[in-house]
C-alpha positions as CSV (number, residue, x, y, z in Angstrom):
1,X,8.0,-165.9,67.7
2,X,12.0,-166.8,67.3
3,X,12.9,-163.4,65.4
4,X,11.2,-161.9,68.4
5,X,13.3,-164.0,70.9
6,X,16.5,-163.4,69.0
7,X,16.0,-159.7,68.7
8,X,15.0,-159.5,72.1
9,X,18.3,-161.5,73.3
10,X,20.2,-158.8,71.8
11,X,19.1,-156.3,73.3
12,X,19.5,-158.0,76.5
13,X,22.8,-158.5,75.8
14,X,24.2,-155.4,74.3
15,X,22.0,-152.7,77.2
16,X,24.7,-153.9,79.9
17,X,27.5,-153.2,77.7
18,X,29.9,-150.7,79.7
19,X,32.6,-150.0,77.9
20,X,34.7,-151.1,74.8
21,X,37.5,-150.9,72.4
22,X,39.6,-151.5,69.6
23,X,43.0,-152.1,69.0
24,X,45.6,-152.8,66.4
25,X,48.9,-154.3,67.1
26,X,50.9,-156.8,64.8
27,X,54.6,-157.5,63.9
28,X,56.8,-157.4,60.5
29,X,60.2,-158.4,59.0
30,X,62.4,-158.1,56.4
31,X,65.6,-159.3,55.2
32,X,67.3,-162.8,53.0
33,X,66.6,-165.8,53.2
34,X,68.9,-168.6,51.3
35,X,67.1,-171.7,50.5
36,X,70.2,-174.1,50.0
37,X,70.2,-172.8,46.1
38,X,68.9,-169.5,45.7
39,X,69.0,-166.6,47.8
40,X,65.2,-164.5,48.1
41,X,64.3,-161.1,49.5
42,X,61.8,-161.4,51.8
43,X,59.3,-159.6,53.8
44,X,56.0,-160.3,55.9
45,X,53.2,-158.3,57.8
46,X,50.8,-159.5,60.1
47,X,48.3,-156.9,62.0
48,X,45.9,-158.2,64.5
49,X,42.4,-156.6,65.1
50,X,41.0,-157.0,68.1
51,X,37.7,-155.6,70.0
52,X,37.0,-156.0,73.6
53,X,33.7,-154.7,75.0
54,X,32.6,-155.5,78.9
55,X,29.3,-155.4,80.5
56,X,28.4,-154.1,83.8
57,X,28.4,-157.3,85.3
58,X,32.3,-157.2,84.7
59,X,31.5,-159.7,81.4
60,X,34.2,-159.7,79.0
61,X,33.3,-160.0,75.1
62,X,35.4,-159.5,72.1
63,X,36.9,-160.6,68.6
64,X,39.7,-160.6,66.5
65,X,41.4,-161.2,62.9
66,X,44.3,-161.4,61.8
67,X,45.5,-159.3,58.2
68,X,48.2,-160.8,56.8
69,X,50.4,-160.4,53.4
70,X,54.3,-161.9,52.9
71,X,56.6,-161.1,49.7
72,X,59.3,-163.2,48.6
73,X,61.0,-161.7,45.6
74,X,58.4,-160.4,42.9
75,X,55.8,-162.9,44.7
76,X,53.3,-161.5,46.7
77,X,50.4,-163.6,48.5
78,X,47.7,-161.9,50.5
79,X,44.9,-162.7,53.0
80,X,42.6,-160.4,53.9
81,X,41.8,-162.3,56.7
82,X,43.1,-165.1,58.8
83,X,41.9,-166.7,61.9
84,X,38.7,-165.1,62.5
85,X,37.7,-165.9,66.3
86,X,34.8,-164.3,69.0
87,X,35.4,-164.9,72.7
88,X,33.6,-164.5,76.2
89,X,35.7,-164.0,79.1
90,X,35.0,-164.3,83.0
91,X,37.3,-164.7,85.6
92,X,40.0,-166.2,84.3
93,X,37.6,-168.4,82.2
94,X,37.6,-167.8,78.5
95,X,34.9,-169.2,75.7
96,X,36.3,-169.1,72.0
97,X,34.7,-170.2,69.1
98,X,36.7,-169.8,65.1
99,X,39.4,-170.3,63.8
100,X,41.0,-171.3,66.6
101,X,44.7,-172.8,67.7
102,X,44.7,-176.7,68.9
103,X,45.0,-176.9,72.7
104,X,47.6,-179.4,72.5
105,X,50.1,-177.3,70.3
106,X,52.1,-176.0,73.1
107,X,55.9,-176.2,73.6
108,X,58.0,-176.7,71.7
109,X,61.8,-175.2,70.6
110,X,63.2,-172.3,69.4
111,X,63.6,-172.1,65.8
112,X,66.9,-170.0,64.0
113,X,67.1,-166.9,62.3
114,X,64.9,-163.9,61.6
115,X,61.8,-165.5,60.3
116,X,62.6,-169.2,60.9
117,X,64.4,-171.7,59.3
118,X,62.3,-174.6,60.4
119,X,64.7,-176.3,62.7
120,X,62.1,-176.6,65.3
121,X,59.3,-178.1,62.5
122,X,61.2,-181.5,62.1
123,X,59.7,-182.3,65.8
124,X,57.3,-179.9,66.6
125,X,55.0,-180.6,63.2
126,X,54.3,-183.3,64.8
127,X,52.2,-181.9,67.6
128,X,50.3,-179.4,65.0
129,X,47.4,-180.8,63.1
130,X,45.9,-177.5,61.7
131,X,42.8,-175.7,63.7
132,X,39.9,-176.7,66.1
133,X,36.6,-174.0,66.3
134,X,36.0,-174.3,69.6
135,X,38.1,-173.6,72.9
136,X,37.8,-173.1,76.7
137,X,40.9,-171.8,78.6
138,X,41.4,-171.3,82.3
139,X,44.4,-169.7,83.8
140,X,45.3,-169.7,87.9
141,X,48.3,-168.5,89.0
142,X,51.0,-169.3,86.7
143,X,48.9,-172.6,85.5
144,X,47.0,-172.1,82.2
145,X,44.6,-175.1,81.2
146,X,43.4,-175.8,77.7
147,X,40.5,-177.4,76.0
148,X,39.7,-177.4,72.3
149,X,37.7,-179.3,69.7
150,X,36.9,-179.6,66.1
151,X,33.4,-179.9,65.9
152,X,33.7,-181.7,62.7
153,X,35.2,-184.8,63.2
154,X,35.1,-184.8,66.9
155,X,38.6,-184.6,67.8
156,X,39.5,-183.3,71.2
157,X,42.5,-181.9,72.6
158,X,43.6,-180.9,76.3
159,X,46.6,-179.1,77.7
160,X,48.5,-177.8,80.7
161,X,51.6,-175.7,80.9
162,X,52.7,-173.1,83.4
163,X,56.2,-172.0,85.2
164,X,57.7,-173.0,88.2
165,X,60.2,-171.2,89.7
166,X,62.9,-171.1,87.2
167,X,61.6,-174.1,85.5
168,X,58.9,-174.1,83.0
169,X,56.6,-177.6,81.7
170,X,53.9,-177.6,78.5
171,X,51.9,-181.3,78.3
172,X,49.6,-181.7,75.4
173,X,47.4,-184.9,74.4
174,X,44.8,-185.0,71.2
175,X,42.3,-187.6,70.5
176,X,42.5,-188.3,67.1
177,X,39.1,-190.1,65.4
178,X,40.8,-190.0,62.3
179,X,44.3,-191.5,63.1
180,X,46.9,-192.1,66.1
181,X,46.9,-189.9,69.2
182,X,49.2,-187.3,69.4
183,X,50.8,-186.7,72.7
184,X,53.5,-183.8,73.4
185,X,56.0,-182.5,76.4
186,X,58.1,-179.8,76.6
187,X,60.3,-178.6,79.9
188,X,62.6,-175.8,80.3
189,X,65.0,-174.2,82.2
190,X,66.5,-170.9,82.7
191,X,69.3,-169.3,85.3
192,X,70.7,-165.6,84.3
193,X,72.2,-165.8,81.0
194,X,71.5,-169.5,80.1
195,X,68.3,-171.0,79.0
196,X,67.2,-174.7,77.9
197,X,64.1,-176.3,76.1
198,X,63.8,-179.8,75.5
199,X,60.3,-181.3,73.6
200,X,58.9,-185.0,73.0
201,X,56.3,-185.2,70.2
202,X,54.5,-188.1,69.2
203,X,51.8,-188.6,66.4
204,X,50.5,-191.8,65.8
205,X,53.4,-194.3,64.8
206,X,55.6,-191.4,64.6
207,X,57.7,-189.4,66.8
208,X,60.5,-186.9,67.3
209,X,62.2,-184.6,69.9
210,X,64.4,-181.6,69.9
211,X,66.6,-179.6,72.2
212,X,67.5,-175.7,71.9
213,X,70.1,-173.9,74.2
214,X,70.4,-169.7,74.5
215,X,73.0,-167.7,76.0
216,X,72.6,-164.2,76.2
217,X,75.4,-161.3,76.9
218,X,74.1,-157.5,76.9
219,X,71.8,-157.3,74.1
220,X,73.1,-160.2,71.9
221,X,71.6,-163.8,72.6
222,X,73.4,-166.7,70.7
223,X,70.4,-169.6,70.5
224,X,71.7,-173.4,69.0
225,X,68.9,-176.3,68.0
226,X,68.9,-179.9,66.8
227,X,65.8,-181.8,66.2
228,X,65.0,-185.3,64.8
229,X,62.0,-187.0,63.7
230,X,62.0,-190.0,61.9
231,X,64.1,-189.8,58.6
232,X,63.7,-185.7,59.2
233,X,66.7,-184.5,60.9
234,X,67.8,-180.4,61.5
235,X,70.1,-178.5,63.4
236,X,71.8,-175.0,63.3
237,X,72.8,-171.8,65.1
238,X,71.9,-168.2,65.0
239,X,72.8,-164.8,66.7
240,X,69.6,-162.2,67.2
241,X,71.0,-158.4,68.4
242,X,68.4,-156.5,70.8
243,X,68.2,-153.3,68.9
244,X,65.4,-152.0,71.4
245,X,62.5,-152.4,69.9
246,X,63.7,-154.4,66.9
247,X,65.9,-157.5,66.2
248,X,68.7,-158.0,64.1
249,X,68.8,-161.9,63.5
250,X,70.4,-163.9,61.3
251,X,71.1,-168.0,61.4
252,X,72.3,-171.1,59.3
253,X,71.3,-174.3,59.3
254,X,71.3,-177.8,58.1
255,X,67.7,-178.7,57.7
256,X,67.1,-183.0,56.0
257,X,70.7,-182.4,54.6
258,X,70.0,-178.8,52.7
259,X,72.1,-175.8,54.2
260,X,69.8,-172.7,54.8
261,X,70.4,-169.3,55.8
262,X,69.0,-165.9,56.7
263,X,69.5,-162.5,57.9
264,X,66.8,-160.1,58.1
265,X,65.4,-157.8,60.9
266,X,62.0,-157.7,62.7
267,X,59.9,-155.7,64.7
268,X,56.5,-155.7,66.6
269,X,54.0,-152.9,66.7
């Protein structure tokens, strides 16, 4: 009786498909990257696979994966897939269950260079606690809303973050079963050429907070960090060059007292 219900579901539920599709898009880099003692060649890839179907009834369904591979000298690691996730969409409402990103991981700074040299991690690790497998998100306007869980532990997280005007605001909480709460807040502020983030991050007994600033002339933007976090303490400076559908970046840093560099370019696709 329950194969017949099942089976009969389906069909329900695939007749009023209307129309669907597939699509691959992803970004990559290359370059060097200086570790405070040895200097690496680098690369990574990471294509995303996603497929979007929608019923009559103006129902959007679809799922994506992400392929991912990075080289750093003659090392080479691999996934043949990351971050598997299936979603139902409907009027700005959106269902997610997988591998999904933590609704209180917004914000946040800029890091430095072309792949990252983890200025922005002292402060905002502390708002990242790995992955929750089930989500809801709501967008109005220029308001987006977040609500995720882990169905494992029952942890829940919330967020809100959205623009204003020339300002811009991301507020996360997680209730932690395990441990402390986290809590998170991040506001912004941009006016032609100049742009400012600044981010509060707190997880359990512990927190940080960090500041980036970005100027940009033509198609070079200059971007400076500093964030703290405890004994954890990183700042630095990089230049990125707009080559029109590529960047040229490259930054140095001082990351818990280790000078690290990189220069490298990246592209999406």
């Amino acid at each position: 009786m329950k194969k017949v219900l099942f089976a009969s579901t389906a069909l329900v539920m695939t007749a009023g498909v209307a129309s669907a599709d597939v699509a691959l898009s992803g970004s990559a880099n290359m370059g060097l990257f200086y570790d405070g003692s040895t200097t690496i060649v680098k690369n990574e890839i990471d294509i995303d696979v996603k497929a979007t179907a929608e019923t009559d009834g103006g129902l959007s369904l679809g799922a994506s994966m992400d392929l991912d591979s990075a080289h750093n000298n003659s090392a080479t690691t691999q996934a043949v897939s990351n971050d598997p996730e299936v979603f139902v969409s409907y009027n700005g409402l959106t269902l997610t269950v997988g591998n999904i990103g933590e609704a209180q991981d917004v914000g946040g700074i800029s890091d430095i260079g072309f792949d990252g040299l983890g200025v922005d991690d002292v402060v905002d690790a502390l708002r990242e606690n790995g992955s929750d497998d089930v989500r809801v998100d709501y967008a109005f306007g220029d308001i987006a809303v977040a609500l995720s869980a882990d169905s494992s532990n029952s942890d829940v997280a919330v967020s809100v973050s959205g623009d204003i005007d020339a300002f811009s605001f991301a507020i996360g909480f997680r209730d932690n079963t395990t441990g402390g709460n986290d809590a998170n807040i991040t506001v912004g502020y941009s006016a032609g050429a100049f742009a400012v983030n600044a981010t509060y991050a707190e997880a359990g007994s512990v927190d940080g907070f960090g500041i980036d600033g970005s100027y940009t002339t033509g198609d070079v933007t200059i971007t400076a960090a500093y964030a703290e976090s405890g004994a954890n303490e990183a700042y630095g400076i990089g230049v990125a060059y707009d080559l029109g559908g590529a960047t040229l970046a490259g930054g140095i840093a001082e990351v818990n007292n280790t000078t690290v560099a990189d220069l490298g370019i990246s592209f999406g696709f």
